[in-house]
N, C-alpha and C positions, 0 to 999 in steps of 0.2 A: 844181608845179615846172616851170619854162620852158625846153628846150632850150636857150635862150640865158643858161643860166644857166654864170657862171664857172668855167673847169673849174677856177683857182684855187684855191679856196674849201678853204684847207688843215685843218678840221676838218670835214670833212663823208664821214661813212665808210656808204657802203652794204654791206648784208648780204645773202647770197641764201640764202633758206630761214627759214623758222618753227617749226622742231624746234625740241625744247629745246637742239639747240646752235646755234644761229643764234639764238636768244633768250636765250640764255646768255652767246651774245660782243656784243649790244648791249647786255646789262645792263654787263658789261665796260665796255665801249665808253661807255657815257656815263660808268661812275665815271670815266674820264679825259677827261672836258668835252668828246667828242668829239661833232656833230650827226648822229644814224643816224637811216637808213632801212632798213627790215627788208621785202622784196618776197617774197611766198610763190605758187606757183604753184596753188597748192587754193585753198578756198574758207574755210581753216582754219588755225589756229596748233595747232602739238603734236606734229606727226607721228607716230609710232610711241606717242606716251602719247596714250591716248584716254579720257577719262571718258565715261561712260553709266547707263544705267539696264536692268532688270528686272524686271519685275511690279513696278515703281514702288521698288525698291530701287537705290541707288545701287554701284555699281561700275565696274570696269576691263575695260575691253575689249581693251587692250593691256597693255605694262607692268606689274604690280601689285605690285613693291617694290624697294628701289634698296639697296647695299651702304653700311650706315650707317658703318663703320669706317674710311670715306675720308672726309676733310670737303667734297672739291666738291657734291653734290649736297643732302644736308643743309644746307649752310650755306648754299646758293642758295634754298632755299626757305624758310630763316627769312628771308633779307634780302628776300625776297617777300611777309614777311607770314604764311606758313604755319606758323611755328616751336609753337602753341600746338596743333596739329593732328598733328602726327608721331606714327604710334603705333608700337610693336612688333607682333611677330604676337602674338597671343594663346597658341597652340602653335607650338611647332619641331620638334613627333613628324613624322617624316614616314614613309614605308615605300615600298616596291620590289615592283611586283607583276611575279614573276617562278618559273618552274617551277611555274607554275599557284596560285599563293598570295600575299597579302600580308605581307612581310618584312618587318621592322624596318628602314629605311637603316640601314647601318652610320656608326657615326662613326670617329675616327681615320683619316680618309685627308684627303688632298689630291688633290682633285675627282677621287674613286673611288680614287686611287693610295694603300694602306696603307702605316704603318711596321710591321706585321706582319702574319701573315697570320691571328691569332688577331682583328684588327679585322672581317675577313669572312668570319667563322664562322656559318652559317646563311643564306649568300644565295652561298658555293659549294661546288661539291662537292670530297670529301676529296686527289681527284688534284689540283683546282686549289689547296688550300690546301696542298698537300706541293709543286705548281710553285714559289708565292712562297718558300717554305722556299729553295730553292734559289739565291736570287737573291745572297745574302752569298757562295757559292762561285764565282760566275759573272766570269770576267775582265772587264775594264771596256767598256764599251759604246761606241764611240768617236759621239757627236751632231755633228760639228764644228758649222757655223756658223746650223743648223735640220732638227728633221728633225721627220716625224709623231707626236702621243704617240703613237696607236693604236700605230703600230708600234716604237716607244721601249720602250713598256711591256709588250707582249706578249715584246718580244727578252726582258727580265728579270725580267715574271712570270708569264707566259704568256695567251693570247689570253681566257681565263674572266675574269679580271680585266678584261677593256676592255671583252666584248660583256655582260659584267653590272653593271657600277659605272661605269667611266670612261664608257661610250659613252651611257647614259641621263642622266649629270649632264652631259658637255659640248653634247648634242642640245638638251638645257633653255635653255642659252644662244645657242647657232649654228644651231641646226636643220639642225647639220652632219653628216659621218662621221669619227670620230674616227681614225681611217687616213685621211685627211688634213690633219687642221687643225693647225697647227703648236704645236709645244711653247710654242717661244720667245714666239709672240704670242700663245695664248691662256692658258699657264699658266708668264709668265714666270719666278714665284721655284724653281718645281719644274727649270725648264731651267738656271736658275744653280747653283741646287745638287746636280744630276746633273752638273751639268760639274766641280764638285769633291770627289766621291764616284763608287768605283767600284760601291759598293750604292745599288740606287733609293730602297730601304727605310729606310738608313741615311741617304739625302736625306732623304725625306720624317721620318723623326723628330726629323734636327734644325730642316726649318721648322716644327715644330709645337712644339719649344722658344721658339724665336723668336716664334712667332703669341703663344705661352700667358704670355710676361713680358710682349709686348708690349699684350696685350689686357686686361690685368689691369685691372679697373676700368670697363673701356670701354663697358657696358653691351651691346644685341642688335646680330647683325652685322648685320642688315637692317631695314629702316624703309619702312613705308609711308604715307599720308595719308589720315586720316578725308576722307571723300568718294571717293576712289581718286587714285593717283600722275599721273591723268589730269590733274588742277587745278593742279598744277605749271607745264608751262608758261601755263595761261589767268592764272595768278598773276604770274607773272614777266612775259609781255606786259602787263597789266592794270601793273605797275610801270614797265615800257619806257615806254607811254604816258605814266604820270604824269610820270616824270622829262623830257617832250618828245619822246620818240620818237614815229615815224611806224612804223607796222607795215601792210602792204599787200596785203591778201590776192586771190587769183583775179590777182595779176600776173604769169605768165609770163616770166621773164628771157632773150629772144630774140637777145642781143648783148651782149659783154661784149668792149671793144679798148680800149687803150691811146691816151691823148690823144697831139697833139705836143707839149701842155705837161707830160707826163708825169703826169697824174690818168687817170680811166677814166672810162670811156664806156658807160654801161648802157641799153641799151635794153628797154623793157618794156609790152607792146601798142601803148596812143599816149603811152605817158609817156618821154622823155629825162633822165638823170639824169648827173652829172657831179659826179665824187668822187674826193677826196684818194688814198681806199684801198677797197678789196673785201675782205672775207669769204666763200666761198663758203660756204654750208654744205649745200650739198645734196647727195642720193645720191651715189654714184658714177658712174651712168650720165649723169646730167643734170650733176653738174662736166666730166664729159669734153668733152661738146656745147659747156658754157660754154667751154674753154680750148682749144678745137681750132684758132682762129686764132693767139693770142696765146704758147701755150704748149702745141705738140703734143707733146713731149716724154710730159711729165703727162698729157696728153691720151691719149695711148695707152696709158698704164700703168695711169690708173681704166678707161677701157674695157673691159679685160681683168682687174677686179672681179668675181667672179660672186655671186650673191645667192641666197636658199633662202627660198621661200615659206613658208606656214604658214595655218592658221588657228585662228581659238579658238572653242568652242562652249561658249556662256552657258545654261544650265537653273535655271530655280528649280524648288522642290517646296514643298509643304504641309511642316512641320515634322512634323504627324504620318503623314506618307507616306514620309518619310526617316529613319524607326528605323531601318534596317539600315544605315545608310550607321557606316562606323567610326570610331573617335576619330583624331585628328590632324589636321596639317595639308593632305593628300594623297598622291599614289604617284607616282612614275616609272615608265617602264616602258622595258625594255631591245629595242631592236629586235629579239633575237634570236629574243625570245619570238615573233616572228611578229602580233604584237596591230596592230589599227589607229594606237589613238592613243596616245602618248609619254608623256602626264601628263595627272595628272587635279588639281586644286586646290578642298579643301573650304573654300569663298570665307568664307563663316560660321562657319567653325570659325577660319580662321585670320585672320580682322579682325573684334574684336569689333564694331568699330561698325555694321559689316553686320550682325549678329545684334542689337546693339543698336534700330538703327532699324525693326525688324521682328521679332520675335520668333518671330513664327510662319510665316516662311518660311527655308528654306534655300536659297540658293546654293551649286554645285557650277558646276568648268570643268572641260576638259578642251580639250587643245591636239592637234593634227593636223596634219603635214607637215613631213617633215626633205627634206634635198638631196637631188634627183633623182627624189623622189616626185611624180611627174604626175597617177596615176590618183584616187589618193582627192581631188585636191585638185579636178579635174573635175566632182568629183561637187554634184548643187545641195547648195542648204541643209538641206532636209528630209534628204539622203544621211547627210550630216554628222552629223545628226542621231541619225538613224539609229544609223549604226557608233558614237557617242560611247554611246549609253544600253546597245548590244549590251555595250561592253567596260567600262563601270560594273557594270551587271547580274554580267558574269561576275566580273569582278575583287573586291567587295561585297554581290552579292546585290541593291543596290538596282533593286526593278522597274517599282516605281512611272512613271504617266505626270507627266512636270511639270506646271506651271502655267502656264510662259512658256520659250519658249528664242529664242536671238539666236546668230545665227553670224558674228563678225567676221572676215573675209581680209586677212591684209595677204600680198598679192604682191610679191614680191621686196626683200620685207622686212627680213631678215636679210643682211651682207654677211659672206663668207666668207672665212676666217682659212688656207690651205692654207700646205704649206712656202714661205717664201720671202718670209711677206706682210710680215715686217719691214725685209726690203732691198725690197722695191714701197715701200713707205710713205716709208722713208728719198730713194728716187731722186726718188717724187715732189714731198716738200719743197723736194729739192736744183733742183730743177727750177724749181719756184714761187718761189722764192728769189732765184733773178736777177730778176724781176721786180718791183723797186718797189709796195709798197704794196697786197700780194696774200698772205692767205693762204686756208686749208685747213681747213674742220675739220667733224667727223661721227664716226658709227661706223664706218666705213670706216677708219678710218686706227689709233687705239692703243687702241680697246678700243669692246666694244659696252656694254657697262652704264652705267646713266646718271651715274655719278660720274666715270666716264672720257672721257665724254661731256664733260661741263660744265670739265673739267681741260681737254681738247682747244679748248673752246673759248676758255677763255681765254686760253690758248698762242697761237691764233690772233689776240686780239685783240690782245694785249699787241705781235707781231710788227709788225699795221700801228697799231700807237699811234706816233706818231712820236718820244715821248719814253722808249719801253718797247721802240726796235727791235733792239737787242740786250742783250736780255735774256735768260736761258735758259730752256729751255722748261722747265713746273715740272711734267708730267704725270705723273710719280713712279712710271716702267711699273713698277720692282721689287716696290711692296704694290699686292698686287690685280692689277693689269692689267685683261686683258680678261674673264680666267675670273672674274667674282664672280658 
């Protein structure tokens, strides 16, 4: 494509970014007969979903299941082609290694939060379970317009409940500290229905009224893909292309300005590109850089995004070296405990196809680094290593050496949800908004799970479709959000 190419050219909408939401809003983007260009800065389409392998076993490196009870992402990957591949887990036992033992997770809560306190009998102690007791006497807790769970739910059931249940399941998704990540944007329906309940308890049982009519029939709440959730996007680009899209990878986007005929102007290493409308869909540190001419506003607000590392450590074993390993699908583990790694997922217990393609090997993961953890994440791969089989061994018993282990990092991976991130998200719409023919979209902005993901993107596409531009955005923060 030639510099002196029309900046005219009123169907022609470039994308930045090759995540599944930048792949997500050119699939959009052509069902509205629109010509895209998708430019990614790696050498790679997927971002954050990465397929891999194992002692020749197939799996996720990133990723490994998406909230099946929303239809954005499910229904992106059957119109990909994937629909005959979907599977359930196999198990949904999962357990809590916590006070030196493995727990049964408790169920009846809303992400750790109980409707009583007989839900988290055996994973706290008798003072904590007589705290939540207390919480129907307690005057009403005033949240006005966002405040922290961590500190939400301590005020009404006290701190055992966060640093044992809330703080392990919201770390599983944010790699965050649950004293700060905010109610409203990570566990929006629990923040609307404490604002109309002065018991948290008496919230939390009527959405699980709500969930239990609503889910009737619905089959599992989570879905992953024979091969791993990694194929997802290669699917959906692999459909980009068919339908004429251009997908562009190792292109750098070094310039993003407004024509004077009012199209945009993308510069990318030696290529020029000139387009009706933009998508950004990239991190939040790399949008900022994009919009710091055109729109400092926004510019400054993702700037000041902060993100939380991580990584995941891949082991397989001989199946008979992995007797001790326990039934289900994996553990949590609560920071408090003091333990290195946060979770550990039994990969072949909980995707049959893994166990099916290989019978005689097990997969086991285990994930390492929440916010503000430096040290362990410094350490090389063999470190990793290391600490992951130490907190197996003790958590399990299993001592056994693997056969294969793989340590994937995603750095500054996760973006962070702290009080306030609903009015950051809203200003920087507001922002992007005066500008013609520009949106927004990622985990950054209404939710990190990939259904919220793929919603977001299409909110964004539908925004510069020019026959979809005032449309509402249909990203439906109230089921699910960001906490799935």
């Amino acid at each position: 494509m030639s510099a002196s190419e029309s900046p005219a050219d009123p169907g022609h909408v470039v994308v930045i970014g090759a995540g599944i939401a930048g792949l997500a809003a050119a699939h959009r983007l052509l069902g509205h007969g629109a010509r895209v260009t998708v430019l990614e800065a790696s050498g790679r389409v997927g971002g954050k979903l990465l397929a891999g392998e194992i002692a020749g076993a197939r799996v996720d490196l990133g990723a490994e299941s998406m909230l099946a009870r929303r239809p954005e992402a499910v229904g992106l990957a059957r119109e990909a082609g994937l629909g005959d591949r979907l599977r359930a887990p196999a198990t949904a036992t999962a357990s809590l290694w916590t006070r030196g033992a493995l727990r049964p997770l408790p169920k009846g809560h809303v992400m750790g939060v109980p409707g009583t306190a007989a839900a988290l009998a055996g994973v706290l102690s008798a003072e904590g379970l007589a705290r939540i007791e207390r919480d129907a006497d307690l005057p009403r807790t005033e949240i006005g317009d966002d405040v922290a769970v961590g500190e939400y739910v301590a005020a009404r059931l006290g701190r055992e409940v966060v640093d044992r249940l809330v703080e392990p399941l919201l770390g599983g998704v944010y790699a965050g500290d649950a004293y700060r990540i905010s109610l409203r944007s990570a566990v929006p329906q629990l923040f609307e229905a404490a604002r109309a309940h002065t018991s948290l308890t008496a919230a939390v049982r009527e959405i699980q009224g709500r969930t239990a009519t609503a889910s009737t029939g619905q089959g599992p709440v989570f879905a992953g893909i024979e091969g791993g959730v990694g194929t997802l996007p290669l699917a959906v680009a692999a459909s980009v292309r068919a339908r004429g899209g251009e997908i562009v990878t190792g292109a750098p986007v070094t310039e993003l300005r407004r024509t004077a005929a009012g199209g945009w102007r993308i510069a990318a290493g030696d290529r020029v590109l000139h387009a009706a409308a933009v998508v950004v869909a990239a991190p939040a540190p790399a949008a900022a850089g994009l919009l710091r001419a055109e729109c400092p506003a926004a510019a400054a607000e993702l700037a000041a995004v902060e993100y939380a590392s991580m990584a995941l450590v891949s082991l397989a074993y001989r199946r008979a070296d992995a007797a001790a390993l326990p039934e289900g699908s994996g553990f949590l583990v609560p920071p408090v405990d003091g333990r290195t790694i946060k979770a550990s997922t039994f990969a072949s217990r909980k995707w049959g196809w893994i166990a099916e393609e290989d019978p005689e090997l097990v997969v086991v993961r285990t994930s390492v680094g929440r916010y503000g953890e430096t040290e362990i994440l410094g350490r090389d791969d063999q470190g990793l290593v290391d600490v992951s089989r130490h907190d197996l061994r003790e958590a399990t018993g299993l001592a056994a050496a693997p056969v294969a282990t793989r340590v994937t990092r995603w750095d500054d991976g996760l973006p962070q949800y702290p009080v306030g991130h609903h009015a950051r998200v809203a200003r920087v719409h507001a922002h992007v908004a005066e500008l013609p023919g520009l949106a927004l979209c990622g985990a950054a902005y209404e939710g990190v799970g990939i259904p919220a993901v793929v919603a977001g993107a299409y909110a964004a596409a539908d925004r510069v479709h020019e026959k979809r531009a005032h449309t509402t955005d249909p990203v439906g923060r109230a089921e699910g959000g960001a906490g799935e």
